[in-house]
N, C-alpha and C positions, 0 to 999 in steps of 0.2 A: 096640355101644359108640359112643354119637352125642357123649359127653359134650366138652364144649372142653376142652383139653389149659389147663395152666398154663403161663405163660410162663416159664421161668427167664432173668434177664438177669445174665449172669458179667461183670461188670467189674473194673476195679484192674491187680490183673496185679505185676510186678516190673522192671519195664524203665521206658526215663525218661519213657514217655509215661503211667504211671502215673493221674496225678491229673485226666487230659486224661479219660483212661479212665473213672474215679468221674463225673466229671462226666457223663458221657455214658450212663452207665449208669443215673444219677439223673433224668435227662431224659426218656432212653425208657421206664424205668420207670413213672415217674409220667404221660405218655401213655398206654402203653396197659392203665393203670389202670382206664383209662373202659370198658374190652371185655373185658378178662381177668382173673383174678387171677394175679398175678406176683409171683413172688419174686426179690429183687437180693441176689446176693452178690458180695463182697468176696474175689476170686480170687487167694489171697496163695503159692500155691504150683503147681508144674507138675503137677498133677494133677486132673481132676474131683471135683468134691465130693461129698462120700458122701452115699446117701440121693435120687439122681437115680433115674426110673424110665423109661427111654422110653417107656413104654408110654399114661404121663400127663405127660408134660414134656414141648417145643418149648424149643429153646434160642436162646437171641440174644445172643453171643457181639460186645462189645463191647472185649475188653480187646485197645489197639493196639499194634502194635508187635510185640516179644520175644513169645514162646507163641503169644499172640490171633488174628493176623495172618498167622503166615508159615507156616501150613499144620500146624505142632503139635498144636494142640487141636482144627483139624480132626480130623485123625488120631485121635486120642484119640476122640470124639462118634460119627466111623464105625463105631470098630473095637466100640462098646457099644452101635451100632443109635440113636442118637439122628437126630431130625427135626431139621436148625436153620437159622440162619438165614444168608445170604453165602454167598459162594463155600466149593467145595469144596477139601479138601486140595492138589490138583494144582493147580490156578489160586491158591490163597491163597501155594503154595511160590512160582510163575513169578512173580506180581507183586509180593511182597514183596524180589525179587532185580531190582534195579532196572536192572541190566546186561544179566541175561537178558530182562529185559521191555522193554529197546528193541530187544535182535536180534529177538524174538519179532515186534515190531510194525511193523518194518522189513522183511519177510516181504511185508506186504502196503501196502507205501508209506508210513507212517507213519515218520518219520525223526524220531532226536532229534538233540540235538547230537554233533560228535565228541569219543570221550573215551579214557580209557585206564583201567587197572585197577592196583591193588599192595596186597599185605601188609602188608608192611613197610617206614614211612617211611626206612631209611636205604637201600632198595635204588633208591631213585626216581634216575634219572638228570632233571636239574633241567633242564639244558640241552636237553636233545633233547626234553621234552617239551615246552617254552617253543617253540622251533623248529617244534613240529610243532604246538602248537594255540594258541596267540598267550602274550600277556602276561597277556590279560586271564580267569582260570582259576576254575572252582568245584569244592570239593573235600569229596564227600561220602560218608558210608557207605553200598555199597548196600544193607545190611538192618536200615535204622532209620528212620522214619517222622517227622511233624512238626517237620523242619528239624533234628532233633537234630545238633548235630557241624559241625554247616555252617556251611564256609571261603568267603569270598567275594574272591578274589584280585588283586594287578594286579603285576606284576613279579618278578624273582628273589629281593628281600633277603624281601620276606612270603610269597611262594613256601615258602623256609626258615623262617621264622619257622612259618609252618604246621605246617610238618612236623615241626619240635621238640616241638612239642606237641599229635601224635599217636603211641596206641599201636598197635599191629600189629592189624590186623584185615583187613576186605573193605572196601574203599576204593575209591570211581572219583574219577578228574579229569575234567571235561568243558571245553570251551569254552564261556565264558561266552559268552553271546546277552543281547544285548539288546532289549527290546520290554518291549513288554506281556501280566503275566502273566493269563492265564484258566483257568479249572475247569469242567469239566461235569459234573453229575450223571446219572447214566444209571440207571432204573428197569425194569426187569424188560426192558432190551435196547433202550430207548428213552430217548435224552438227554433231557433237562430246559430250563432256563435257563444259559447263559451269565451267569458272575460273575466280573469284573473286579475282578483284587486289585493295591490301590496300597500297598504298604507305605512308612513314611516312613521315607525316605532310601535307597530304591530296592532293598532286600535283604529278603525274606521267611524271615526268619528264626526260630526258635525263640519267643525277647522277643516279636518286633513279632507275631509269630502269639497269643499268648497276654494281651498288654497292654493294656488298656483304652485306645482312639483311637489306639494307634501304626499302625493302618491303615485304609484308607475302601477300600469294597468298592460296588461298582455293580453290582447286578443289576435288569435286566437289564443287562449291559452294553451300553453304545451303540457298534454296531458293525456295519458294510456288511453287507445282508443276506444277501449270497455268501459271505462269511467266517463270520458264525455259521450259515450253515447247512453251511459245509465245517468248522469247528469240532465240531459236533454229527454229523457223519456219521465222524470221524474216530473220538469218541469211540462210539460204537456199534463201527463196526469194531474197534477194538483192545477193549473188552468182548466183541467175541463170538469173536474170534479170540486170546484169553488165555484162553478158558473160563469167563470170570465168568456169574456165577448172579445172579438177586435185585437189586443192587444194587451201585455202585462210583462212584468219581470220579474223572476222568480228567483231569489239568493238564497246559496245554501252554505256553510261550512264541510271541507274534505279534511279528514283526519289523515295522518301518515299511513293506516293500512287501510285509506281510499274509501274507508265509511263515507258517506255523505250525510249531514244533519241541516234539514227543513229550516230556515230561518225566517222569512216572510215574503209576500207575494205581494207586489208594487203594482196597483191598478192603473194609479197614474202616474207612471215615472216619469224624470226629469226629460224634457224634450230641447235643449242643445245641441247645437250641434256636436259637442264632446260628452256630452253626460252618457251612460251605461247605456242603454238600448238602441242609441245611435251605434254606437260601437260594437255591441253585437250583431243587429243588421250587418254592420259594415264586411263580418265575417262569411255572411250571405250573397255579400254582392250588388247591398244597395250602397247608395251616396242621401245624405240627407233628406233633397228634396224626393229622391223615388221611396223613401220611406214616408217622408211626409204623406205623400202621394196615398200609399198601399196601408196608412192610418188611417187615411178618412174614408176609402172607399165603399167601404161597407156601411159606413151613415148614411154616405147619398145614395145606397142601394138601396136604406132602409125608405131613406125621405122620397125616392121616386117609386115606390111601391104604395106606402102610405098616403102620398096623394094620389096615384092611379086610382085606388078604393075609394079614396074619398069623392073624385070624378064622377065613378061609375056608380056613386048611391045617390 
């Protein structure tokens, strides 16, 4: 059974990164159109689509965020024997929990900012967090992806103004940091290009992430050759020490005297052709589709291994 496996690419999904999702799933599809034949579906419910066969399917699980991301639909893909594509269940759960993935990465030197944790906005004690990590505050969910919900704070009265108008969930507060933000793309356990992201008016958020010109991105970024190369060693380390597989993207904050502070590691980042890990490839020397390409290859490496075994029993 030498035959090439079909690609299935599951995007959409039900959570707010939704439409980030189609898009990305219409991209890598029509890439790696040129090598395989692929089917894209539209993953509108928390379950596999009927009708998949491991036997003849490689999957490439695009949909971010809710399900896609945080180790669920891993779960689901293992438990039916499929080949596919990203990190597995266990590493998609640690870094889609954005809390547990700076203890995780602080383990082995990788420090992010300080922060704190809460449920529920009326338990916050206002004051002693202000006391204890400044004025100047970022208040985000940890298990939601592309800026969704994100506070970007400076004193007590929008401190509360925040908090009015959030509902109970998993929450961190961090200290804001200021610098400049950067992303690395890491390939099969090996960074990429360094991309400097300028959002305007200094907050990377939701909008300016999805809005045409609300941000200028420099890749390569220009930057001291000590620093992007302890930038890209950073990112490798917290890839191999989260347990990432295949591919991920790892954003950190650089301070003016070149500190670098751990922000979070993206399992399944945005797949666009413009969105951040195309861009950092692109520093490397691929073009979209030869990324697409050197994304999925180690699924069909997995899927023509795992049905050899199966073959020979």
């Amino acid at each position: 059974m030498n035959q090439q496996p079909t690609i299935t690419v599951l995007s959409g999904g039900f959570g707010a990164e939704r439409d980030v999702s189609l898009a990305s799933g219409q991209a890598l599809a029509d890439a790696l159109e040129q090598d395989f034949s692929v089917d894209l579906i539209d993953l509108r419910e928390a379950v596999l689509p009927s009708g998949l066969d491991p036997l003849t399917t490689v999957v490439f699980p695009v949909v971010h965020g809710t399900f896609g991301e945080d180790g669920t639909l891993q779960t689901l893909l293992e438990e039916k024997g499929f080949s596919y594509a990203g990190s597995d269940r266990i590493s998609s759960q640690l870094c889609m929990d954005k809390g547990r993935a700076k203890i995780k990465v602080a383990e082995v030197g990788v420090n992010g900012a300080p922060d704190c944790y809460f449920q529920d906005p009326e338990s916050v004690d206002l004051e002693n967090i202000l006391s204890e990590l400044g004025n100047d505050l970022v208040i985000k969910p940890i298990d939601q992806g592309s800026s969704v919900a994100l506070f970007v704070i400076r004193g007590r009265e929008e401190f509360q103004n925040a908090l009015s108008t959030i509902d109970e969930g998993n929450w961190m507060i961090e200290r804001r940091i200021f610098g400049r933000e950067m992303t690395v793309g890491v390939l099969r356990g090996e960074s990429m290009g360094v991309v400097e992201v300028i959002p305007d008016g200094g907050v990377y958020d939701f909008k300016r992430k999805y809005s045409a010109g609300a941000t200028e991105y420099r890749y390569p970024a220009v930057l001291p050759l000590d620093l992007e190369n302890g930038l890209k060693r950073n990112a490798e380390i917290v890839f191999q020490h989260c347990g990432c597989r295949d591919f991920a993207r790892v954003d950190f904050i650089v301070c003016e005297d070149g500190h670098a502070h751990f922000l979070e590691i993206n399992t399944l980042p945005g797949l666009t052709s413009t969105s951040l890990l195309p861009k950092s490839a692109s520093c490397s020397g691929y073009d979209f589709q030869s990324l697409a390409m050197r994304l999925v290859e180690p699924a069909v490496d997995r899927f023509a291994q795992s049905v050899g075994n199966l073959l020979e029993t």
